[in-house]
N, C-alpha and C positions, 0 to 999 in steps of 0.2 A: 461085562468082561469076566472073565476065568482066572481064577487066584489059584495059586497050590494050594496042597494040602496043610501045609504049615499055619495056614490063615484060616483054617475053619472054627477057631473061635472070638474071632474078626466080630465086633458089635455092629447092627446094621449099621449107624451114623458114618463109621469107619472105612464101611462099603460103600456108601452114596458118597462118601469125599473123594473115595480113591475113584470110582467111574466118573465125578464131575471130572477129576484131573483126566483121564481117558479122554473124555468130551471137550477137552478145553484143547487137544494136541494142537490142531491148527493153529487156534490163535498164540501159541505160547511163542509156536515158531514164528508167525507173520508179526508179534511186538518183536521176538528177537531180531528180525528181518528190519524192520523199521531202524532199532536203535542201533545197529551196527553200521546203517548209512548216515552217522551221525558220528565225524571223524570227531573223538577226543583222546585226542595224543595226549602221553604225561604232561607236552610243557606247549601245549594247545592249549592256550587259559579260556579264550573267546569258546573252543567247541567242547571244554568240560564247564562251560556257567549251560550251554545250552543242555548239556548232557543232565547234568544237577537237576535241573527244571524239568525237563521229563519224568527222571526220576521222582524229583518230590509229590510230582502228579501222581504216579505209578502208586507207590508206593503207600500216599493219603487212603486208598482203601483198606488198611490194617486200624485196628484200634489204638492207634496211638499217634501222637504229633510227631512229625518227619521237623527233625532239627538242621539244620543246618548250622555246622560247626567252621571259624575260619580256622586255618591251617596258618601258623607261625612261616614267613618264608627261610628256606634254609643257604646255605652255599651251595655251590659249584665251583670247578676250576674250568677258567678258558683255557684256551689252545696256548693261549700264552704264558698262563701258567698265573695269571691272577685272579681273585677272589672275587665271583659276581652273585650278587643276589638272586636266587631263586623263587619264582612267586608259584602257588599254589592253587588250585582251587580247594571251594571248601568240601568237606566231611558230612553226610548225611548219617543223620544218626534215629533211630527208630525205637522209642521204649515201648514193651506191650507190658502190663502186668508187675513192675519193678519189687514187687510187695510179694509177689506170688514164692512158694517154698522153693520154687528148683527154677532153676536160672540158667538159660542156654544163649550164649553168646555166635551170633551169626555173622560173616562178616564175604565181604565182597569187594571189588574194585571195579569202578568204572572208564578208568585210562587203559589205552592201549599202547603199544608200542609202534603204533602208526602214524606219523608226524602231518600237518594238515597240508605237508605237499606229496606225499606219499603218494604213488596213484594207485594202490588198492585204496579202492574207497568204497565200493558197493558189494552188499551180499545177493547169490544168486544161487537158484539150486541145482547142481551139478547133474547131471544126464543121471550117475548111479544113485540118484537119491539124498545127495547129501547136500547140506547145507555147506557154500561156500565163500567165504566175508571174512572183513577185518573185525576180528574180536568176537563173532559167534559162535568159538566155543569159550575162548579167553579174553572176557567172560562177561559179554554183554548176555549171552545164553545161561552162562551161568547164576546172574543176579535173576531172568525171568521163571528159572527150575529155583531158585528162593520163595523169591514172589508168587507164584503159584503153588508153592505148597505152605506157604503161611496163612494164602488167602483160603485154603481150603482144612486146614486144622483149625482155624478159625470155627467153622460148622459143627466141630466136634464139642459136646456136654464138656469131657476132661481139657478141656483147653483150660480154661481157668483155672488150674490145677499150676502152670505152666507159665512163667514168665521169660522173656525173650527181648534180646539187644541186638537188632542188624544195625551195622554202621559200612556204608558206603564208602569207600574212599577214592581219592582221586590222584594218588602216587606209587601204587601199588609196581609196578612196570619203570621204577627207577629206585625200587629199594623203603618202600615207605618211608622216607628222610621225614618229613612233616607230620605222617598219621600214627609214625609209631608208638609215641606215649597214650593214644588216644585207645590200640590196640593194647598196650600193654593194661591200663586201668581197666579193660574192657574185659581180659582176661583173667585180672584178680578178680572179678563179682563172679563169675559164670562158674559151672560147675562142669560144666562140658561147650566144646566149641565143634561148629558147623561153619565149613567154608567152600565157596562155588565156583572152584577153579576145576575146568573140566577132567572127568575122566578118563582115563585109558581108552584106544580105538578100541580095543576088545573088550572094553566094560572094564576092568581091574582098576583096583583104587589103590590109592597110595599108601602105604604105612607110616615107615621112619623117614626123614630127610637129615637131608646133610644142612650146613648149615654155611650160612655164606656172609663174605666179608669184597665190597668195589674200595679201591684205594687209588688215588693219584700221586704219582709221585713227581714234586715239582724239582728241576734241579736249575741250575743256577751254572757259567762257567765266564769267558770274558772273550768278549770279540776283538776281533783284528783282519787286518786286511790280509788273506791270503798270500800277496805280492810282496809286500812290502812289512809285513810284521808275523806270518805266520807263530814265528816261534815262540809271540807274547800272547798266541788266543789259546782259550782253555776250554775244548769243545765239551757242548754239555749234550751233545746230540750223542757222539761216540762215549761218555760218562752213560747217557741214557741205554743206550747198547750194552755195557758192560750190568747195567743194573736186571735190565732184560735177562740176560741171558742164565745171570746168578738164581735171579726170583724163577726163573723156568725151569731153572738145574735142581729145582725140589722135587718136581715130578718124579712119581716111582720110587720115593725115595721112605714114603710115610704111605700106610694102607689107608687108602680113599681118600686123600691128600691132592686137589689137583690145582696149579696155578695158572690160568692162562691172561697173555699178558693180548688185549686187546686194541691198545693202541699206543702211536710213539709219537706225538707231537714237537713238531721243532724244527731248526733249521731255516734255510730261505736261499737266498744269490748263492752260488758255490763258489763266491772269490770273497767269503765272509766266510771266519770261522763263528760256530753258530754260540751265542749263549746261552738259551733257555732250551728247555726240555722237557716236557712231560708225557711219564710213562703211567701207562692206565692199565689195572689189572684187577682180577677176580681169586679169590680166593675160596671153595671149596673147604669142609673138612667136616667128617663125620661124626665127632665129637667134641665135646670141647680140651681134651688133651691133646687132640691133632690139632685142634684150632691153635691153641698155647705152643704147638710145636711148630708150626705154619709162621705165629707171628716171632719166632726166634730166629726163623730163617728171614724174613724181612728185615730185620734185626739186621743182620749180619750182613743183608745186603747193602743197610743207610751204614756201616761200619768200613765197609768196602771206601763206600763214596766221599767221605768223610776224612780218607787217607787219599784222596786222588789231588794234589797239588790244585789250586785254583778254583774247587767246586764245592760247593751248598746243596744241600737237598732238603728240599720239607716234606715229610707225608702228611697227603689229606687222607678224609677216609675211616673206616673199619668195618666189623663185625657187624653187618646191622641184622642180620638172619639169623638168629641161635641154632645149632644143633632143634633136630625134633628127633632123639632114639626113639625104639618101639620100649618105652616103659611098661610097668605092670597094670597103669592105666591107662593107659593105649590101646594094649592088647585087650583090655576088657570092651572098649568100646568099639574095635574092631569088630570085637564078638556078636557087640548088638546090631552092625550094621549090618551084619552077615545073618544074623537072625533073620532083621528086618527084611534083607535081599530073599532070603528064603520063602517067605509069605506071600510072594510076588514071582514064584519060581525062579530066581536070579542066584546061582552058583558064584558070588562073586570071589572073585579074588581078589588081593592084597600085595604092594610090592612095594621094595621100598626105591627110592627116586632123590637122585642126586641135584633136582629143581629144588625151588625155595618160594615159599609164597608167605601169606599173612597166617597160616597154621603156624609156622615156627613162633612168632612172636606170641602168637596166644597160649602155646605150648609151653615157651621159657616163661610166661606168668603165672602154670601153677592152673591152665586150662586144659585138660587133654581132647585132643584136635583132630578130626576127620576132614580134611580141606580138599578130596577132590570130588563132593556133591554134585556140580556141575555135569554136563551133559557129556557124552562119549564123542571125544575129537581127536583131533590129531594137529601137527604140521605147525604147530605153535612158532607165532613171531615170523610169521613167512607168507608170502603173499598164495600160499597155499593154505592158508588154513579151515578149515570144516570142521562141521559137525555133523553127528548123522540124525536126522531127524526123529528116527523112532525113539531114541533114548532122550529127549522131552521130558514129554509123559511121565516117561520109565522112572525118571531116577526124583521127579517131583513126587510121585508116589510115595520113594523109598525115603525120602526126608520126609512128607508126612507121615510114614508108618513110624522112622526114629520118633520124631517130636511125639507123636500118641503114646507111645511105648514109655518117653519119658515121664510125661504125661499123666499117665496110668497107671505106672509102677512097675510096669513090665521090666521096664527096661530100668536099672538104680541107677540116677544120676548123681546122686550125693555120696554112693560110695566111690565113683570115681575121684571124687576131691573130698575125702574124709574133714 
């Protein structure tokens, strides 16, 4: 294969890793192809234990014991507004080297957002070339552009040089409720983070994110017979309306601030006025003073509900996403990716993205995080979704030229976390 010019002083080892990755394209796609006919919805327990077991297969050929971690189960709120237990699969988790000077933390998910009644259920390759399936770019594609470039810096002399933590998870596509502490420790050892949530359809990778908060809010009001007692019921569906509407009226209001309220649960017979309510909503915020500004307007909104004659509200919920700004260690490890893109002729660019993935949490530990390593896709969480095939390969490469780099000294990993 043909490298730019940036890479002419590329050690041979470095050359035979990067053409095995060239030589491996097919199979990268035909496992990615396999594992994405393999529905594991977030709260598809039965098709993330099958999911897990692939992977611990998969993944046994790195030097190091594949763990399997269980995950604490956490809450939800039903439709009704009470508190049901949420069960998890577990956490695979992968040491290589834990001794070794520099420490790169990798990190992935294996749940989709495609539930096991879903009928996208199979990947197939679309007429223009591109890969078509649930979760082949997000990110059953993206844990195989891992695994193939771990398996092939493996080969390199300066591996050893290089210790590394990929940990799998299985909640990543409802907020990591259960994996989060596991990302958070995972982010305090590491000196720099790698994550393989796909790339941009044009190749561009992500910078800063925003940072994101799911909340339920449950409210409470008194039923009555529409006929016969309307004027004693305390509707908590028209309460939920009124909280809606407040929590929306932030919009536009704070720069990069967005609330969207997702759904209104409640209600039933319309000759009952209704008592429960639950309003479901997202919050957005580019910082954490927007965030702090975001939650004074929720504030204001259980303030509202609180003076409404007859009505209770509990929120569940918060902040599970941190802010990821483009720091001054950010920017530097941009730098190196862009380096690295360079050696491999790739102009990449960098942008930043109001999505949220498992980079923010490794970020808010004190990791600084490149998290869109994964494959060039698009159409995310839709039964469009793709990846295009050339960019495999491609971007397996460009995580083994990082890891070398770090590796080697090319690239300073310890001064990004002094």
């Amino acid at each position: 294969m043909a490298f730019a010019t940036g890479s002419a002083d590329l050690a041979a080892p470095t050359r035979r890793a990067l053409e095995a990755l060239a030589d491996r394209a097919d199979a990268i796609v035909a496992q990615t192809t396999a594992w994405s006919n393999v529905n594991s919805g977030s709260r598809n327990t039965a098709g993330l234990a099958r999911m897990a077991d692939i992977l611990a297969d998969a993944f046994a050929v790195l030097p190091g014991p594949v763990e399997r971690v269980p995950l604490a189960p956490t809450e939800r709120i039903t439709p009704a507004g009470e508190i049901a237990v949420q069960e998890h699969g577990a956490a695979l988790r992968i040491r290589v080297r834990p001794e070794a000077p520099i420490q790169i933390a990798l990190t992935g998910h294996y749940d989709t957002v495609f539930g096991a009644d879903h009928p996208f259920q199979r990947a197939v390759r679309r007429p223009d070339g591109a890969l078509h399936g649930p979760g082949v770019a997000d990110m059953k594609g993206g844990l195989n552009v891992m695994l193939a470039a771990l398996t092939a810096f493996e080969m390199l002399p300066e591996a050893k040089a290089l210790g590394y933590e990929a940990l799998l998870s299985p909640d990543e596509e409802i907020g990591s409720p259960a994996s989060a502490p596991l990302l958070a420790a995972l982010g305090a050892r590491a000196h720099a983070g790698m994550t393989y949530e796909p790339a941009l359809p044009d190749g561009a990778l992500v910078s800063a994110r925003k940072g994101s908060g799911n909340f339920s809010l449950v409210i409470r009001g008194k039923a009555a017979h529409v006929g016969r007692a309307f004027a004693d019921g305390r509707s908590a569906v028209v309460a939920a309306a009124d909280a809606a509407l407040r929590l929306h009226a932030l919009n536009g209001r704070r720069d990069g601030v967005t609330v969207n309220i997702g759904a209104i649960d409640g209600g039933g017979p319309t000759n009952i006025v209704p008592d429960r309510a639950v309003v479901r909503f997202n919050i957005r915020a580019p910082d954490a003073e927007a965030e702090a500004w975001a939650k004074d307007g929720v504030d204001a909104a259980l303030r509202a509900l609180a003076e409404m004659d007859g009505i209770t509200a509990r929120l569940h919920g918060g902040f599970t996403r941190p802010p990821k700004p483009l720091s001054p260690a950010l920017e530097r490890l941009v730098g190196y990716v862009g380096e690295a893109g360079a050696m491999l002729g790739l102009a990449l660019a960098f942008r930043p993205s109001g999505g949220v993935c498992e980079g923010n949490n490794l970020t808010a530990a004190g990791c600084p995080t490149i998290d869109t390593l994964g494959p060039c896709g698009g159409a995310l969480h839709s039964d469009e979704e793709f990846a295009i095939i050339a960019s495999f390969a491609e971007r397996a490469q460009l995580s083994l030229l990082l890891l070398q780099g770090f590796a080697s000294g090319r690239f300073d990993a310890r001064a990004l976390r002094p």
